[in-house]
C-alpha positions in Angstrom: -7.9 -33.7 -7.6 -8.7 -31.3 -10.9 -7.2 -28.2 -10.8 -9.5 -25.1 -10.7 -10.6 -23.7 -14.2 -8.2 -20.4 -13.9 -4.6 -22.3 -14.5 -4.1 -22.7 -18.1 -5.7 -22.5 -21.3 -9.0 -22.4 -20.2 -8.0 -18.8 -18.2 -7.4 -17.2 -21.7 -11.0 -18.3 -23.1 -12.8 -16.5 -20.4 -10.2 -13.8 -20.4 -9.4 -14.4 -16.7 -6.4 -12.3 -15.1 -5.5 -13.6 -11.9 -6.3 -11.1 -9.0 -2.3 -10.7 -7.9 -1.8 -9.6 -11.6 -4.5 -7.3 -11.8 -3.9 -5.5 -8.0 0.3 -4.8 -9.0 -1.2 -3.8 -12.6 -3.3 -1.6 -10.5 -0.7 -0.6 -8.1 1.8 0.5 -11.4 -0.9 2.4 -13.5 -1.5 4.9 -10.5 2.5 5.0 -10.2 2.6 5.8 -13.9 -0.8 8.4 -13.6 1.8 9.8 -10.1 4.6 10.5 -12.2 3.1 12.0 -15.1 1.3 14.4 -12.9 4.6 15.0 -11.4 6.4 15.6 -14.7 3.6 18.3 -15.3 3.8 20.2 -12.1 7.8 19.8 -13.1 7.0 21.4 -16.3 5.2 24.9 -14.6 8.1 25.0 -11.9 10.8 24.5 -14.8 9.0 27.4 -16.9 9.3 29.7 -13.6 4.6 29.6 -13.6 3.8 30.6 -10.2 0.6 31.5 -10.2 -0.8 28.0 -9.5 -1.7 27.2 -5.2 0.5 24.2 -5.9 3.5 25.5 -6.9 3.6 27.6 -4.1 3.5 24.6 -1.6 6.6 23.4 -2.8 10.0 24.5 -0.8 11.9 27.3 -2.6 15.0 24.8 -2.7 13.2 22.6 -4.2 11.5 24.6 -7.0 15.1 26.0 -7.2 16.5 22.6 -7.8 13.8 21.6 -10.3 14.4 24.8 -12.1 18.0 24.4 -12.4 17.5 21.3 -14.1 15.2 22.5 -17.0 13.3 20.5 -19.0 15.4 17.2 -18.1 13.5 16.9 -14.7 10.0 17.1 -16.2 10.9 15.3 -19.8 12.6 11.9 -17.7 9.3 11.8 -15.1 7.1 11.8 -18.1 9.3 8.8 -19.6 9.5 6.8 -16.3 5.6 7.4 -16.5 5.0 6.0 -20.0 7.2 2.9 -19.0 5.4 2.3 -15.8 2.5 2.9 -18.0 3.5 0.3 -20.6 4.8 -2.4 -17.9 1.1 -2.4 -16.3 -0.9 -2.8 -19.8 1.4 -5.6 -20.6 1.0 -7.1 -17.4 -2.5 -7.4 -17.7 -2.1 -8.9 -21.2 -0.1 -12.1 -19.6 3.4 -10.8 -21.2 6.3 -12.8 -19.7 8.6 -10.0 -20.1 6.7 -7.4 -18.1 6.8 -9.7 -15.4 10.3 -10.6 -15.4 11.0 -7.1 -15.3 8.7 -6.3 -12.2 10.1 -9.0 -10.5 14.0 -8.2 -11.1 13.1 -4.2 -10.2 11.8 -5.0 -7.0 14.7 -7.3 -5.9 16.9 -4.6 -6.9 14.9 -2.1 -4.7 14.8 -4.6 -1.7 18.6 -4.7 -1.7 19.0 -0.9 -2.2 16.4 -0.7 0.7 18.1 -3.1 2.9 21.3 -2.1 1.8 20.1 1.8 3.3 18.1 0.5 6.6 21.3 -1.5 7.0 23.9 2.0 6.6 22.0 4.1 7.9 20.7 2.1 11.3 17.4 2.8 10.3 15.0 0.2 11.2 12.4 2.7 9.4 13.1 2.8 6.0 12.1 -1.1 5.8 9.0 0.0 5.2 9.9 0.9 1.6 9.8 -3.0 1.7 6.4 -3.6 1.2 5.5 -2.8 -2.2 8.4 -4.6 -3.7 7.4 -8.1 -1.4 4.1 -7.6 -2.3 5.0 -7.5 -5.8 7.1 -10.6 -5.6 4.3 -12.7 -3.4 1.4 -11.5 -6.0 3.6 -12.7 -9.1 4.2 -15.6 -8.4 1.3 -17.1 -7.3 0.4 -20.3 -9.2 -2.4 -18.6 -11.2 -0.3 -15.8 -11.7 2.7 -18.1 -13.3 0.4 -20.0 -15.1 -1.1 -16.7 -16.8 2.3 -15.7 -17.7 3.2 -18.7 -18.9 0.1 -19.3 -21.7 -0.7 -15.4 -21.5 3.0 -14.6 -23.6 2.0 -17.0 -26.6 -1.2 -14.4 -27.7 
C-alpha cells in the first residue's frame, strides 16, 4: 500500500501543512494576538489612563496590582506575545525546534495542572488539560512528524 502524497518530500512541493499543525499554529497566534492586547491594556492601567470603559471593568485590586508593577507587567506580556508569536510562524514553516518546544511546554503544563487538580482536590481544574493534549495528539500525528521532519531542512 502507497502512502498518501502529504508524508514527505512531495508535502513541501505543494506547500502542504498538515491540518494538526496549522489548527495549534492557529490556536498560538490568537494566544500571542491575547497577550499582546493584554500587554496594552497593561500599559494604560500602568500609566494610571482611566478614561477607557475597559479599564474601568477591571477590579481596583487588580489595576492596583498591575500598577504597582510598572512597566514590567506590560513590557514581559508583550514579550511572551512575540514568542508565542514566533513559535506559531515557525510552526507553520515545518521547524523542528518550534515543535519540540510546544511539545515539552505542554507536558510541563499537564504536570503543573495535575500536580494542582491533585493539591488542591479539584477535579475542575483538569480542564486546563485540554489545550496541552490537544497540542500533543495534533503534533504528532504521522503527517505532522513527517512535516517536521523534511520541513526543518528548508
Amino acid at each position: 500500500m502507497s502512502r498518501p502524497a502529504y508524508y514527505g518530500r512531495p508535502a513541501l512541493v505543494a506547500r502542504y501543512t498538515p491540518a494538526g499543525v496549522q489548527v495549534v499554529a492557529l490556536v498560538q497566534y490568537l494566544g500571542a494576538v491575547l497577550l499582546i492586547a493584554a500587554a496594552g491594556l497593561a500599559t494604560l492601567i500602568a500609566r494610571g489612563v482611566t478614561r477607557y470603559a475597559v479599564v474601568d471593568r477591571i477590579p481596583e485590586a487588580v489595576r492596583h496590582g498591575v500598577a504597582g508593577g510598572g512597566l514590567v507587567i506590560p513590557i514581559t506580556l508583550a514579550l511572551l506575545g512575540l514568542f508565542w508569536f514566533v513559535i506559531a510562524h515557525h510552526l507553520e514553516l515545518g521547524r523542528q525546534w518550534a515543535r519540540t518546544t510546544v511539545l515539552v511546554l505542554s507536558v510541563l503544563t499537564g504536570a503543573a495542572v495535575g500536580y494542582d487538580a491533585w493539591r488542591s482536590r479539584d477535579p475542575d481544574l483538569l480542564l486546563g488539560l485540554a489545550l496541552p493534549l490537544l497540542y500533543l495528539m495534533l503534533l504528532n500525528t504521522r503527517a505532522a512528524r513527517s512535516w517536521f521532519r523534511y520541513g526543518s531542512t528548508t
